[in-house]
C-alpha positions, 0 to 999 in steps of 0.5 A: 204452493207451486200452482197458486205462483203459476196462478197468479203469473197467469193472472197478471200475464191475461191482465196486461193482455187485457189493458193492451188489447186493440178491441174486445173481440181480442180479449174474449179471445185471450179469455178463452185462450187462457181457460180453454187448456183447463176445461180441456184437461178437466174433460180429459180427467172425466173421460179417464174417470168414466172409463175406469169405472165402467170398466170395474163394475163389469169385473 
């Protein structure tokens, strides 16, 4: 429940950035602003994951 609210306030937050925006070069920025945190985390989550089962296969 609590991650969809922040999903939509997101969402209408990068919507009005868009229709505000002074030229495209800026909403590709805004876009990959607002993704790259997740991407980033998700890389992170794949790293712990790939490190914690390397680590019980040689136990």
């Amino acid at each position: 429940m609590r991650t969809s609210l922040i999903w939509l306030m997101q969402q209408s937050t990068i919507e009005k950035k868009m229709e505000e925006a002074p030229d495209s070069a800026y909403e590709i920025g805004v876009v990959i602003g607002s993704y790259l945190p997740f991407v980033v985390l998700a890389g992170i989550a794949y790293a712990i994951y790939h490190y914690n089962k390397k680590r019980r296969e040689q136990e």
